[in-house]
C-alpha positions as CSV (number, residue, x, y, z in Angstrom):
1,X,13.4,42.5,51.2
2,X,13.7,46.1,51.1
3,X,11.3,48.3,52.7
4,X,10.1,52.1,51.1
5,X,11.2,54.9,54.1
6,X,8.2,56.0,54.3
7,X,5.6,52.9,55.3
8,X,2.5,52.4,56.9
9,X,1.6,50.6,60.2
10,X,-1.4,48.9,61.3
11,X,-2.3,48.0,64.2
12,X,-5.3,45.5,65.1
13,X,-6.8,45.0,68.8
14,X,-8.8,42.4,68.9
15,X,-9.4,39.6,72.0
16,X,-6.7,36.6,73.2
17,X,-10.1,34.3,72.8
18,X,-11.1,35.6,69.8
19,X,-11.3,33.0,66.9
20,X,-11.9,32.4,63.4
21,X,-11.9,29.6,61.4
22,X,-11.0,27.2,64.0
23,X,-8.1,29.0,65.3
24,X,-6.7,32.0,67.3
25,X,-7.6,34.9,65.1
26,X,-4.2,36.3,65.9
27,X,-2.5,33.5,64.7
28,X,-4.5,33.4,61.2
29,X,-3.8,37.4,61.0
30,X,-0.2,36.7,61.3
31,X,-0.8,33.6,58.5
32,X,-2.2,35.8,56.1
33,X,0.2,38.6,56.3
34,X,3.0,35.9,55.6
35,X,1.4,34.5,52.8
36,X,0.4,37.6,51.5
37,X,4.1,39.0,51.9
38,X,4.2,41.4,54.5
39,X,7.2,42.6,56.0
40,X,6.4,41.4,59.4
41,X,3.7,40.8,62.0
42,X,3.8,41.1,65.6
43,X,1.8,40.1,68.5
44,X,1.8,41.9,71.6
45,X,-0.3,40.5,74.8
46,X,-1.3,43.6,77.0
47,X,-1.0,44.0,80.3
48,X,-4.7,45.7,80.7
49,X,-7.1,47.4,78.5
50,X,-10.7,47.8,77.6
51,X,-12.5,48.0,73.8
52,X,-15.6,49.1,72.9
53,X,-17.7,46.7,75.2
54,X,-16.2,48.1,78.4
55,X,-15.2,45.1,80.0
56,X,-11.8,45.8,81.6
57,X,-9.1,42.9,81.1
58,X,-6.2,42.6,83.1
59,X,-3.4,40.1,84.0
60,X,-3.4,40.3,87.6
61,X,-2.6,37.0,89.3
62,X,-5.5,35.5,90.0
63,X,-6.9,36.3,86.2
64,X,-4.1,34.7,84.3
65,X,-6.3,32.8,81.9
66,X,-8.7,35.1,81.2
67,X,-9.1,36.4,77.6
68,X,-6.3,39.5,77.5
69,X,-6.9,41.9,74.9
70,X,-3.8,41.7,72.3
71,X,-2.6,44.2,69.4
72,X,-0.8,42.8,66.1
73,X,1.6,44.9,64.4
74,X,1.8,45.1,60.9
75,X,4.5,47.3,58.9
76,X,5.0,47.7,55.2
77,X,4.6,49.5,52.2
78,X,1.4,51.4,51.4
79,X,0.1,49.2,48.8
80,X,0.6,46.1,50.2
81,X,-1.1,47.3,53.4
82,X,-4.1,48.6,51.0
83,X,-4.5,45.4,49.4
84,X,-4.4,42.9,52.9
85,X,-6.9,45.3,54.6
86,X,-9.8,43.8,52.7
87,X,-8.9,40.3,54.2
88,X,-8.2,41.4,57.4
89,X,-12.0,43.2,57.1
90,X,-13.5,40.0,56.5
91,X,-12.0,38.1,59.6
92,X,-12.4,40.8,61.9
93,X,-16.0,40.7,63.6
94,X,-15.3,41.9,67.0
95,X,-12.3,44.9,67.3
96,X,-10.3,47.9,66.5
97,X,-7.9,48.6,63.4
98,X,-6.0,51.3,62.9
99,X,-3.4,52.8,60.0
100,X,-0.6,55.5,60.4
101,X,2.6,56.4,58.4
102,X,6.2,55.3,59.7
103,X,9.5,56.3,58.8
104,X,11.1,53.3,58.3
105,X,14.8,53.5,59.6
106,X,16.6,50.4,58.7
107,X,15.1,46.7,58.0
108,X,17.5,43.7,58.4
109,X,18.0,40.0,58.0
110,X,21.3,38.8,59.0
111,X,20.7,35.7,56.3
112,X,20.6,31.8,57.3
């Protein structure tokens, strides 16, 4: 797969605890950007952060299973980021998404 230089990346903060459809929402997110061809997805577990409800989540020791807030990267070609956006709409209730433009400067697979 090739990717255009010039992409877009989204990024999506949503909850570790949030779920939809009987499952992690950030697994289903990355799911649906596989079956829906994406380049790639990738889930990143913060450290600490806060959304629009305030409530401050952090992975100090004695908090370790608490819900941690999470961002899923998402990079790709314009279109294809125009046309998953509407899914990703309707699974979202509770979050942040954002878009921005990427210079993509190489994309491999070393095959296998």
């Amino acid at each position: 797969m090739n990717l255009p230089k010039n992409a877009e990346r989204i990024r999506i903060f949503i909850g570790e605890g949030d779920r939809q459809q009987g499952k992690p929402l950030y697994e289903l997110i990355v799911e649906k950007a596989r079956e829906a061809g994406l380049a790639g997805a990738t889930v990143l577990r913060a450290v600490m952060g806060y959304g629009a409800n305030s409530r401050v989540r952090t992975n100090k020791i004695l908090r370790l299973s608490e819900d941690m807030s999470l961002v899923v990267e998402i990079v790709d070609e314009t279109e294809k980021i125009n046309a998953f956006l509407p899914l990703l709409d309707n699974l979202i209730n509770e979050g942040l998404v954002t878009r921005e433009p990427v210079e993509v400067l190489f994309y491999r697979h070393a095959g296998g």
